[in-house]
N, C-alpha and C positions, 0 to 999 in steps of 0.2 A: 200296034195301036196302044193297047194298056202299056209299055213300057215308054210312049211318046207321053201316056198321061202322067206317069209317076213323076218321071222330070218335068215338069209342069208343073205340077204340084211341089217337088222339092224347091223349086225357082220359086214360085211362090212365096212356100214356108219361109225361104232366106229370103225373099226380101220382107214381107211381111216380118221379122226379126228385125231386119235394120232400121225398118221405121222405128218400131220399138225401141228400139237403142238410141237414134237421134234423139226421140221423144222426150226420153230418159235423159239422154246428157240437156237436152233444154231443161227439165226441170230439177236436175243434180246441181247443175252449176250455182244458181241461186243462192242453194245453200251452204255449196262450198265454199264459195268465194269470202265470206262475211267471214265464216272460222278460219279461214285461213289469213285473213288483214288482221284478225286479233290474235291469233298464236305470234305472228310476225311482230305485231306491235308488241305483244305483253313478252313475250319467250325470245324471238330473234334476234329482234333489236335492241333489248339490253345487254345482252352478252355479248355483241358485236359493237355495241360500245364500248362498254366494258373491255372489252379487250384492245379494242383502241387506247382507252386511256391509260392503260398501262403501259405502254409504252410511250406515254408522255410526262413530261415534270411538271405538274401543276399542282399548286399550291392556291388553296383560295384567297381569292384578292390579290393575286399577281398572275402574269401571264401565263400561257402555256407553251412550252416546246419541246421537240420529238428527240426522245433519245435512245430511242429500240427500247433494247434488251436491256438498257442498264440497271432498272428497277427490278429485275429477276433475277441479275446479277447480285443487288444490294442484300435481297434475301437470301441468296446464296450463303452470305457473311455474317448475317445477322443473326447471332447468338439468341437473341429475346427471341427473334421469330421460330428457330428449332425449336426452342425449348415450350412454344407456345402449342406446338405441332404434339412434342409429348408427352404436353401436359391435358390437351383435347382430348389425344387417343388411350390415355390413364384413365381420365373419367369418363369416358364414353363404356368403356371397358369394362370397369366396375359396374356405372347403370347401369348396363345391359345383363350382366351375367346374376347380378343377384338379384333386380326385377321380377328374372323370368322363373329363375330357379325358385323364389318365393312364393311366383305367382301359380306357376304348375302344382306347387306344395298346397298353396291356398286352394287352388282349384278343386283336387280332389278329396279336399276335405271338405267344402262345400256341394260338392258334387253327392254326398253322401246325406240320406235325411235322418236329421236330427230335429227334437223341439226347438224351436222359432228361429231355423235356418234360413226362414225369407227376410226376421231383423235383424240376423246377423251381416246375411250378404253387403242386406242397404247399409248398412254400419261400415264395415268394410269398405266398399266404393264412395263415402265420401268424400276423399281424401280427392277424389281426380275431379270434383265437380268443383272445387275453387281455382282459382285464378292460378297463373304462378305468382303474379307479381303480390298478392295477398299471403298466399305460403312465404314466399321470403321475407314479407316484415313481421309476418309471425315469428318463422323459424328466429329471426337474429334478433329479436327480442329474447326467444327460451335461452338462444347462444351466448346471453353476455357473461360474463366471468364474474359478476357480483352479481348482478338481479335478475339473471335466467334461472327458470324453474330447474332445467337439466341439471345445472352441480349445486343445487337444492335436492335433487333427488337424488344424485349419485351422492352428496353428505350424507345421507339417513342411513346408508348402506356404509358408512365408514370408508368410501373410495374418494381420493383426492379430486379436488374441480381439475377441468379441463379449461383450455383456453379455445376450445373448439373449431372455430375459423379463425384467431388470430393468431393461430402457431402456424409457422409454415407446414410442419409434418404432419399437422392434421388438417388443414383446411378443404384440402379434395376429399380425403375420405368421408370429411364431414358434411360436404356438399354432395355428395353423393349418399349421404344417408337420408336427408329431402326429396332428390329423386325417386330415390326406393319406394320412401311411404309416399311421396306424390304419385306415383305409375305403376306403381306394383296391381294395385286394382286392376287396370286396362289390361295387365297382363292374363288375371285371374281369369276377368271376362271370356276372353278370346280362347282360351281354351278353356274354360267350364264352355264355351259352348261348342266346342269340338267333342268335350267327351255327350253332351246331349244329345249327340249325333250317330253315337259310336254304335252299331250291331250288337245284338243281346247273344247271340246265335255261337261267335267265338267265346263268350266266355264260359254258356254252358256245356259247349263240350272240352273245355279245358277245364270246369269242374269236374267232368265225367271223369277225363282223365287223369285225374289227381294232383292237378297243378299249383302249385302254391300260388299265395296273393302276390309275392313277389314275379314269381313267374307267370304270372297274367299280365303283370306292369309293365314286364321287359320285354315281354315277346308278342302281345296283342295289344296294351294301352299304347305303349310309345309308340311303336313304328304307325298305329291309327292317328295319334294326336301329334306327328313329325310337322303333318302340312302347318297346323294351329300356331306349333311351337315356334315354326321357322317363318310365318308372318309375327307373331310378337316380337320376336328378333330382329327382322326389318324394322319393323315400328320405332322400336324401343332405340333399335342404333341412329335413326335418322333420328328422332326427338333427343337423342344425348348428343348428336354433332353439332346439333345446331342449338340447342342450349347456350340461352343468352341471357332473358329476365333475370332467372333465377339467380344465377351466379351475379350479373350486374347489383343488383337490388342487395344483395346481401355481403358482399366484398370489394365491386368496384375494380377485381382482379387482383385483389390483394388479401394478407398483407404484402408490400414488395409488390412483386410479379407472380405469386407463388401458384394465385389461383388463374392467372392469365391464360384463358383457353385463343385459338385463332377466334371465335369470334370475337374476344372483348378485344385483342390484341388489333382486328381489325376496324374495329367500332373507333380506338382511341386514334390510329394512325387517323380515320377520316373526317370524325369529328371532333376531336380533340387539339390534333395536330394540324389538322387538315390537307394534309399530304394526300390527294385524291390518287393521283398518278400508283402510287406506290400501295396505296389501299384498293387499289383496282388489280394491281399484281398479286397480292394477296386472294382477293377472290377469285383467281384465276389459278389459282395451284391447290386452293384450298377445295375446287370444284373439281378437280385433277383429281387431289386423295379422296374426295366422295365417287366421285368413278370406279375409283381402284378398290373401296373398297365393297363397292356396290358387285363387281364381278366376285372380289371375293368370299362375298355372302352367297352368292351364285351357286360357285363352285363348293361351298360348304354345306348348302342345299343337300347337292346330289351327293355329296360322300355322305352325309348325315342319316340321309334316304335309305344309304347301301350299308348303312352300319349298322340298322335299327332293326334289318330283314333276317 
């Protein structure tokens, strides 16, 4: 008899479960369905355009027609376009490595209390609360080669002016020195507040033990402040690939081609040229290397993790 009630009872429990679940998907759907017509409209459906039109020739104000692969083809050959490829992954390169290296430097030194540390900080991060497009008509004001302050101040020191952005050999390093003091801050941020976080506990028994300051940094800060360091590294690389204003606003990709990253590169094919087809191929390989290089942050991740241990 009690074993005719149990199964009784387990029938029950399952069904009473599957109402629940119907119930559930009645009032689940609702609200899936609306996120998912707008992921579709904002996310699916441009890219599957997008790639549609890359493999069309269309030029604005004359017609369209299908020609595969030829526009992928085109890039294949097209000299500006490599060169525009390594001249994005030069300056992404740079932002990226001295942002962060500055900003970890900056971090631990604010990290540490000193008299009027909290006007220094805000001093420090103003630099990320203005625009970019304000930063670049500043900067190429200081950058001109007769009435920019910079080779006003590099004369007082007896060093020759620069032509800063209108030399080809300097014009990325030089746009990448705007980066720096635009985003260096955001870096500082994100790991000052990793080490705010960090256990008091390792470091005083690594005083016990007689560890030096360097040897607290190398074998308890970093491997603790790895996770901090390797999102400002994501950050810092996405905000340098896609870097557009700045360098627009202050060069226009030049002089020449010299500061022509893929994005101005593609900016000019679409709206300048208006060669849509062939500006749609471009965002389509240019989304390629942000993939590729997105696993490789990945993968840099977990060696960085196993290197810090």
């Amino acid at each position: 008899m009690s074993g005719m009630t149990d199964a009784a009872a387990l029938q029950g429990a399952a069904a009473d479960a599957a109402r629940r679940k119907r119930a559930y998907a009645r009032h689940y759907w609702p609200f899936v369905v609306p996120a998912a017509i707008v992921v579709l409209a904002v996310i699916v459906f441009p890219w599957v355009f997008t790639i549609w039109m890359s493999l069309q020739e269309w030029k604005i104000g004359s017609g369209r027609s299908y020609v595969g692969l030829a526009n992928y083809e085109r890039l294949l050959n097209d000299e500006r376009f490599h060169w525009s490829i390594l001249r994005t992954l030069y300056f992404t390169a740079l932002a990226v490595v001295i942002p962060v290296v500055l900003g970890v430097a900056a971090a631990l030194i604010f990290h540490r209390r000193f008299p009027l540390r909290g006007l220094a900080r805000t001093i420090f991060i103003l630099p990320m609360m203005a625009t970019p497009v304000a930063v670049a008509l500043v900067w190429t004001m200081m950058f001109h080669p007769q009435l920019g302050v910079l080779n006003w101040i590099l004369s007082q020191f007896g060093i020759p002016p620069s032509m800063w952005v209108y030399d080809q050999s300097t014009v990325i390093p030089t746009l990448v020195m705007v980066e720096v003091w635009h985003w260096t801050p955001l870096v500082m941020l994100l790991v000052l507040g990793g080490l705010a976080s960090l256990p008091v506990d390792p470091y005083e028994a690594a005083k016990i033990d007689g560890a030096t300051g360097w040897q607290a940094f190398r074998y308890i800060t970093l491997p603790l402040l790895a996770p901090f360091i390797m999102v400002a590294v994501i950050i810092r690389t996405i905000d340098a690939l896609k870097a557009f204003d700045t360098i627009y606003v202050i060069t226009q990709g030049g002089p020449g081609t010299a500061s022509e990253t893929i994005n101005i590169f593609l900016y000019l094919n679409a709206f300048a040229y208006y060669n849509m087809g062939y500006a749609s191929a471009v965002v389509v390989v240019f989304f390629t290397i942000i993939i590729g290089l997105a696993l490789l942050l990945l993968w840099s991740r977990e060696r960085f993790k196993d290197a810090v241990r």
